[in-house]
C-alpha positions in Angstrom: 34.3 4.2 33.7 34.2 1.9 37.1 35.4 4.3 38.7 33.1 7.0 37.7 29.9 5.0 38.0 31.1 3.6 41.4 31.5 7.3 43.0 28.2 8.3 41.1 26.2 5.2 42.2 27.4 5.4 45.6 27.0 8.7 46.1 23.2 9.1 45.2 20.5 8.4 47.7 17.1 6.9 45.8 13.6 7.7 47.3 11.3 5.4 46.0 8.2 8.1 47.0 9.4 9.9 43.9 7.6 8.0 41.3 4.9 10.2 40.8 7.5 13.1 41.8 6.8 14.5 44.8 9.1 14.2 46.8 12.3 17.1 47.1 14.7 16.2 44.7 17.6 18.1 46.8 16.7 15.2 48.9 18.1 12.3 47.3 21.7 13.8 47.4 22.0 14.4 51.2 24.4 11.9 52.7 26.9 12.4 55.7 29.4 10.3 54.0 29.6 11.8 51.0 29.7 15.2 49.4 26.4 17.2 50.0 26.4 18.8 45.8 27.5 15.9 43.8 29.3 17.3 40.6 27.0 16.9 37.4 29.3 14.7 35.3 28.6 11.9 38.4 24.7 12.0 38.0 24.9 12.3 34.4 27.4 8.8 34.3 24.7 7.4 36.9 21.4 8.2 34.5 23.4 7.0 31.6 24.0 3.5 33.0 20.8 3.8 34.6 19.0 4.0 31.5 20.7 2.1 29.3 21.0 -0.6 31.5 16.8 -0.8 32.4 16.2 0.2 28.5 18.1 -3.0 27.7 17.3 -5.2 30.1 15.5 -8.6 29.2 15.0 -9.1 32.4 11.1 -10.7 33.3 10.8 -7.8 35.9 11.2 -4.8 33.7 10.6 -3.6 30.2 9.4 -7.3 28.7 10.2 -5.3 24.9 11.4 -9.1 23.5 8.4 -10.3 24.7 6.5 -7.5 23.2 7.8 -8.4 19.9 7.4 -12.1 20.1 11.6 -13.1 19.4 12.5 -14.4 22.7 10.3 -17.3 24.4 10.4 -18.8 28.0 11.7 -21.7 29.5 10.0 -23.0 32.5 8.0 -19.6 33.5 6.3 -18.8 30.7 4.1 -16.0 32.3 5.7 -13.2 30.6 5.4 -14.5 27.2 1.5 -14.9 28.4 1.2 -11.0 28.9 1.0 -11.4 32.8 2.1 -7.4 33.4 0.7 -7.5 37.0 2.6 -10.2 38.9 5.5 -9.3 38.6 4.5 -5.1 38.7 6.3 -4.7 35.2 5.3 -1.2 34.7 5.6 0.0 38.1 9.6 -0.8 37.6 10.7 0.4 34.0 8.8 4.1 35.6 10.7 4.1 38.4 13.9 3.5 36.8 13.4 5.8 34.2 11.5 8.5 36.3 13.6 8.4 39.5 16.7 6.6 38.7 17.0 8.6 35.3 15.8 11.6 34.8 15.9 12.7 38.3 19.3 12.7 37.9 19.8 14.3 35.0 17.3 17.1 36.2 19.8 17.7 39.3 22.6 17.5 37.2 21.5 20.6 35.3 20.9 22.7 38.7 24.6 21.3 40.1 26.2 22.3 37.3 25.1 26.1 37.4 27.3 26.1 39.9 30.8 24.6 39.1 33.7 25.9 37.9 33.4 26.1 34.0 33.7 28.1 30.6 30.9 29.3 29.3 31.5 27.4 26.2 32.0 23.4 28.1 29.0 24.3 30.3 26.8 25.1 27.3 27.8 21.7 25.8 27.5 19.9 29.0 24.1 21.3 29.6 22.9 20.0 25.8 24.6 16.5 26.5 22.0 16.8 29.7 19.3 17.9 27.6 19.9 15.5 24.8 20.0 12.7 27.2 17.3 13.8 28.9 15.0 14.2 25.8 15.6 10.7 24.6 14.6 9.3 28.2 10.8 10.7 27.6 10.8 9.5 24.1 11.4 5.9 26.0 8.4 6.8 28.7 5.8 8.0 26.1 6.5 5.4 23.5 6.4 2.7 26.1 2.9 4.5 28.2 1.6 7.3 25.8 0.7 9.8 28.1 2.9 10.6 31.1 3.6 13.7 33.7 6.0 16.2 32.0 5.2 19.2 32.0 4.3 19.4 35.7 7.1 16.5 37.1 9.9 17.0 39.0 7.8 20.4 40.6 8.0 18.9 43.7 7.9 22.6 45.8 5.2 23.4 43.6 3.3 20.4 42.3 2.6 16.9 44.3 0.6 15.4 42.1 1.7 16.1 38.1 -0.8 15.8 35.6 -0.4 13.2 32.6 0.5 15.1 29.8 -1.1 14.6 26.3 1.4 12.4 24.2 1.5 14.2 20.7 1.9 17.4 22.7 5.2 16.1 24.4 6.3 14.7 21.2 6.3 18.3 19.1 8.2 19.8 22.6 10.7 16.9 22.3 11.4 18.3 18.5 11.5 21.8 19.3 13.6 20.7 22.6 15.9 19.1 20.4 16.3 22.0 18.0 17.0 24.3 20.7 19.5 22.3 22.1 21.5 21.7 19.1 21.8 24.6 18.1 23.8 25.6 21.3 26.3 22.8 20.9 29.9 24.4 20.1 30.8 21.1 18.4 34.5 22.7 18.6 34.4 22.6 21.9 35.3 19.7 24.2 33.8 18.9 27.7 36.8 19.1 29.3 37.6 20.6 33.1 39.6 23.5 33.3 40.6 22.4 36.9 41.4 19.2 35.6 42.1 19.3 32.2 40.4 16.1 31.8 37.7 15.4 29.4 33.8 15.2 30.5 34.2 12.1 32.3 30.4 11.7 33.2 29.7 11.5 29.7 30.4 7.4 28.9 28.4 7.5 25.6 30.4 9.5 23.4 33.3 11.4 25.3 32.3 15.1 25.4 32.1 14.5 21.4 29.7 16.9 20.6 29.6 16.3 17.2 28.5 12.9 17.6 25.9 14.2 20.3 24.6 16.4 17.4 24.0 13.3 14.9 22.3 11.2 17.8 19.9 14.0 18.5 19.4 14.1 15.1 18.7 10.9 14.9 16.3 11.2 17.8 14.4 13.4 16.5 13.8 11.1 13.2 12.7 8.6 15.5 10.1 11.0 16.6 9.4 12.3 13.0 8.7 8.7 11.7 6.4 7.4 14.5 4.0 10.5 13.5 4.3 9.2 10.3 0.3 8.0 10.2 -1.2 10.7 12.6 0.3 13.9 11.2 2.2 13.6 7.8 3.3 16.9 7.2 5.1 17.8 10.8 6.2 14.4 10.1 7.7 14.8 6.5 9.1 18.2 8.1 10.7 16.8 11.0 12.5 13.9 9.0 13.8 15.6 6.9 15.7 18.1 8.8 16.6 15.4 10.8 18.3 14.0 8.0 19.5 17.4 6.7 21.1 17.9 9.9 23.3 15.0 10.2 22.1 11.5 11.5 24.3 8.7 12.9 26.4 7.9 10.1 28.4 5.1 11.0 28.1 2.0 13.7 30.8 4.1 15.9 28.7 7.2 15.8 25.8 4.6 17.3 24.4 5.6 20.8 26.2 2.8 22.8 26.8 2.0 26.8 30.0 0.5 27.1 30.3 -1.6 30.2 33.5 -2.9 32.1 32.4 -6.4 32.4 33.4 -6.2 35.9 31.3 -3.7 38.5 29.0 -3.4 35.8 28.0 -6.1 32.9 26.0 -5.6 30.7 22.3 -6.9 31.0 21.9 -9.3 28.7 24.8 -11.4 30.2 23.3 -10.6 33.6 20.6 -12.3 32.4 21.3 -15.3 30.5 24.7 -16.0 32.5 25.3 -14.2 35.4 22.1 -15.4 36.8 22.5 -18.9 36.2 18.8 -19.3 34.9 17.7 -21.4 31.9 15.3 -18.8 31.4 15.4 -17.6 28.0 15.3 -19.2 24.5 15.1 -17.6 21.1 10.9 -18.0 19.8 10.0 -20.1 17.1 9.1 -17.0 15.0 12.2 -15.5 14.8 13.7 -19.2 14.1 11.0 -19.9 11.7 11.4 -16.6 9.7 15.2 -16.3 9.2 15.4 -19.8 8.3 13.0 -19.4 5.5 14.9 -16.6 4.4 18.7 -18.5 4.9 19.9 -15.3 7.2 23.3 -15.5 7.6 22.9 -13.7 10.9 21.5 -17.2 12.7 24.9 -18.8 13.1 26.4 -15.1 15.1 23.1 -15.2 17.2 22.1 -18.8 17.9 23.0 -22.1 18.4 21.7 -25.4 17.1 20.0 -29.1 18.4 21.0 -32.1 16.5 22.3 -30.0 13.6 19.2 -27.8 13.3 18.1 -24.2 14.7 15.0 -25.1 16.8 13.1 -21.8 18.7 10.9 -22.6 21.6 6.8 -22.2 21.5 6.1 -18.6 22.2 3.5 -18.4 25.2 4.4 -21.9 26.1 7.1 -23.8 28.2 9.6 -24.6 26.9 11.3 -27.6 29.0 13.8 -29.1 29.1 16.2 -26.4 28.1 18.8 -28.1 26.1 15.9 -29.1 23.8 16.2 -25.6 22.0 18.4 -23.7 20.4 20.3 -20.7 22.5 21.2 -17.6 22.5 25.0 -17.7 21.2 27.8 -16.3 23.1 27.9 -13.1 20.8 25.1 -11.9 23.6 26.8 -13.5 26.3 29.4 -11.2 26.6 29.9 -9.1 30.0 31.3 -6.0 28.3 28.7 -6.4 25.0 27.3 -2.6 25.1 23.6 -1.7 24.7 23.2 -0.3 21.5 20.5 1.5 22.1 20.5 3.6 18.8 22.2 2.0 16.1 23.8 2.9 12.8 21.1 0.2 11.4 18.2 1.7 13.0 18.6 4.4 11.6 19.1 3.6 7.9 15.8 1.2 8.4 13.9 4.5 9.4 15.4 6.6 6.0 14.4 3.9 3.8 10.8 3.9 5.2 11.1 7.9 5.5 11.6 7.5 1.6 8.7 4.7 0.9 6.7 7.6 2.4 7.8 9.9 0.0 10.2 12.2 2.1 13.2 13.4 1.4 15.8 10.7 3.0 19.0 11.3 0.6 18.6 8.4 -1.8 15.8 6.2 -2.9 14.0 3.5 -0.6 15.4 0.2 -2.2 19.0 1.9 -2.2 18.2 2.8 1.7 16.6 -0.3 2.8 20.1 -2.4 1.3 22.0 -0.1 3.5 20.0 -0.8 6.3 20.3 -4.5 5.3 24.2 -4.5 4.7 24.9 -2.2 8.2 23.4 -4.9 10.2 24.8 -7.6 8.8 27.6 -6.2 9.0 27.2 -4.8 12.6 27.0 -8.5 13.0 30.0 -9.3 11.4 28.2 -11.1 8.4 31.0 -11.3 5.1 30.3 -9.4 2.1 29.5 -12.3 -0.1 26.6 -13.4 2.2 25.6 -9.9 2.5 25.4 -9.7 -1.4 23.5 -13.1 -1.9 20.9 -12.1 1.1 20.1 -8.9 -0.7 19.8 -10.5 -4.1 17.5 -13.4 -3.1 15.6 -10.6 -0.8 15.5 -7.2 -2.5 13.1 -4.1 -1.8 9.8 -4.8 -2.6 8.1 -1.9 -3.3 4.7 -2.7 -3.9 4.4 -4.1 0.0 7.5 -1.9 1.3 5.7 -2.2 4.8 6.2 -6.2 5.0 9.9 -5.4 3.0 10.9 -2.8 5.9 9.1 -4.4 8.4 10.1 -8.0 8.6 13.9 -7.0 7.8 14.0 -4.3 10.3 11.9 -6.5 12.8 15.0 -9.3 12.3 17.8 -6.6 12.5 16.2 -5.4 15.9 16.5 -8.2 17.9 18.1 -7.9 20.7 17.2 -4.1 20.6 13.7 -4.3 22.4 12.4 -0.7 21.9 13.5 0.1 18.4 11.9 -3.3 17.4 8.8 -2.8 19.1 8.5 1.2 17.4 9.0 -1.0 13.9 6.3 -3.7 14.6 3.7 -1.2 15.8 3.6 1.3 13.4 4.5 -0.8 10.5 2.3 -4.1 11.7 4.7 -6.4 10.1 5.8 -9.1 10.7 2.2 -9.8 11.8 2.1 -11.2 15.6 -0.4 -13.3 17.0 -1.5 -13.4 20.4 -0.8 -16.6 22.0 -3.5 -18.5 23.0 -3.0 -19.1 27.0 -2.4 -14.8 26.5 -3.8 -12.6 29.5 -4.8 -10.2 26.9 -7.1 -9.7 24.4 -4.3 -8.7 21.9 -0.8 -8.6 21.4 0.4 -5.2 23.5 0.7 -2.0 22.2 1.7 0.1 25.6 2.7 -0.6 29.0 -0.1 0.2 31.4 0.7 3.0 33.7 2.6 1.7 37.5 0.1 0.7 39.6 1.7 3.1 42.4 0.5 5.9 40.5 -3.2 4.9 41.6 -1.9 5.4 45.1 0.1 8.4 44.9 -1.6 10.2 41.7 -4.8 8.7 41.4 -6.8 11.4 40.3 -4.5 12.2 37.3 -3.8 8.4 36.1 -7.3 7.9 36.4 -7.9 10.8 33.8 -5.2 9.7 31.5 -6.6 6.4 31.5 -9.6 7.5 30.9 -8.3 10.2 28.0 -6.5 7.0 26.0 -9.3 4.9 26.0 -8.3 2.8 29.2 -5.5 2.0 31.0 -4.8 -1.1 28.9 -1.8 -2.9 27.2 -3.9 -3.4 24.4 -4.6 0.3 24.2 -3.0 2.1 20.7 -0.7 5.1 21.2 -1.7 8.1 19.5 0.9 7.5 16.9 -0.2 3.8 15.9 -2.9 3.9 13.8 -3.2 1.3 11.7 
């Protein structure tokens, strides 16, 4: 994987004028010491580290998603925890990575690879691993903004200034996007190189295994299906369940997982808490709080304690000195610990709620929701017994499945910012409170849009803004009603 990466990252010239995409893609290849058409397995390695590695990163100057969802606190800079999402231009830098570090790539990648030496048959499957990729990329953007330039991006000959798309109507093309693309796949067929005989190198997710790219599109899409869970039931209700029908991720090594070297490239986390060496980062009293009062066995893997006791640090406050609060245990420490970006847990969480809804999910909710329990406790390397007594002192409660789901799922996400967030938003439990010294007026619910895009696109952010109710964090997406 070094290797890969190191070519790919090296060999890929970034333009920062692309955020609002307008400037010639072609562009951002051209190099004099390196090849001018960089093979499409390169810039598909690149946008999966890319990514996975801003997706996942806790990082105060990107995605702030643990902040978002109240389980990580702040040492001595608690602005973050505060809401502040202009100091340190926040959403300015989770769009350009995902935008121009991302998807650009990936969108270059399918034009390169028209071109190379292939069967029929691999290039079909390497263009639906692009596709795939691709697809779960803008789920990231317009459950993290709401509205965003689609259909118009990456038009650069054609189009400076993209419009914002409306975010339901690049939701129901994601599905159909996904359909289409699936139903290509030649899961028989590898992604290996006839010149080579190699496998699909670029692909450092799952290994040109196109089966497993079928059940992580799958499970994708029933991402997508449940979020429109409250604003359109039936394409909802239709949408999970062939999701599930299809095949879903099945297993915690069928999860959607960056696998990093520890070396050239760490994972984020550890970048973070230890590469760095910063006291920035403590685990928040509510997360602390609420598995002690429910005796998880899941706080000694994650945490450490203070004079016997787990003690989480004052969310919204400062927490100083450091070594008055419990840590962050070396299970997330870990250099070559991947970002499991879509997990085997994840996705049982969002069957059982697909069947408190009344869908279709292939069993019942309280049966679902104990999977979901047992695969993260056991992703976690919980024992059996524990996993046994935790389900029988907290079992499915129907009559208030949100709060079940919710708090449970909201628990088995952390340390998996996104998903957590999707949970806490559309299922409003556990309930979060805005901290008091908070720069908003709520707790968030979107990432403003980048503050470039009133420079470079300022007619069209202004009319999304204006479209969503205002450019706010407080601002609902269209899916979150409630």
């Amino acid at each position: 994987m070094k290797n890969i990466l190191k070519a790919a990252l090296t060999g890929i010239l970034i333009s920062a004028s692309l955020v609002s995409c307008q400037s010639d893609l072609t562009s951002l290849n051209e190099d004099p010491k390196h090849p001018s058409v960089l093979p499409s397995e390169n810039l598909l390695a690149t946008a999966l580290f890319q990514s996975s590695y801003y997706m996942d990163n806790p990082s105060v100057n990107f995605n702030n998603y643990r902040f978002f969802t109240q389980q990580w606190a702040e040492g001595q800079y608690p602005q973050e925890t505060q809401y502040d999402l202009v100091t340190r231009n926040q959403p300015r830098n989770h769009f350009n990575r995902m935008y121009v570090y991302s998807l650009n790539n990936l969108r270059q990648a399918k034009e390169n690879l028209k071109n190379e030496v292939e069967t029929e048959d691999v290039r079909t499957n390497k263009l639906a691993t692009l596709e795939i990729q691709e697809i779960f990329i803008w789920e990231n953007l317009v459950d993290t903004f709401g509205d965003v330039p689609y259909s118009e991006a990456f038009k650069p000959n054609e189009i400076l200034t993209p419009k914002y798309d409306d975010a339901k109507t690049i939701y129901i093309d994601l599905i159909k996007r996904i359909n289409d693309a699936i139903a290509t796949i030649k899961p028989s067929v590898k992604g290996y190189s006839p010149a080579t005989g190699e496998q699909y190198s670029g692909d450092l997710v799952y290994l040109g295994n196109m089966s497993k790219w079928i059940k992580f599109a799958n499970s994708v899409k029933l991402r997508l299906g449940i979020n429109l869970a409250d604003v359109d039931p039936t394409l909802s209700k239709a949408t999970v369940e062939s999701a599930i029908a299809g095949g879903v991720i099945s297993s915690e090594e069928e999860a959607y997982k960056f696998k990093y070297d520890g070396n050239t490239f760490s994972n984020p986390v550890f970048d973070n808490l230890v590469a760095s060496n910063r006291d920035d980062f403590v685990p928040s009293e509510i997360v602390i709080n609420t598995m002690s009062s429910l005796s998880d066995p899941r706080m000694e893997k994650w945490f450490t304690k203070v004079g016997g006791i787990y003690k989480g640090g004052v969310f919204g406050e400062l927490n100083d000195p450091y070594s008055d609060f419990s840590h962050l245990n070396d299970y997330f420490r870990s250099s070559t610990t991947a970002s499991n970006l879509l997990s085997y847990a994840e996705v049982n969480f969002l069957k059982a709620e697909a069947a408190a809804r009344g869908y279709s999910a292939g069993g019942t909710a309280a049966d679902l929701y104990a999977t979901a329990v047992t695969s993260s406790m056991k992703e976690n390397g919980v024992a059996d017994a524990s996993i046994t007594t935790y389900l029988v002192a907290h079992p499915y409660n129907a009559a208030n499945w949100k709060q079940s789901i919710g708090v449970q799922a909201w628990i088995a996400m952390f340390n998996k910012g996104l998903a957590c967030w999707n949970f806490t938003r559309r299922l409003d439990n556990p309930t979060l409170v805005n901290p008091p010294k908070s720069n908003l007026s709520s707790v968030p619910y979107r990432m403003p849009y980048s503050d470039q895009e009133y420079v470079l696109n300022g007619t069209n952010v202004n009319a999304a803004a204006s479209k969503i109710g205002g450019d706010k964090a407080t601002t609902k997406l269209f899916w979150d009603k409630f």
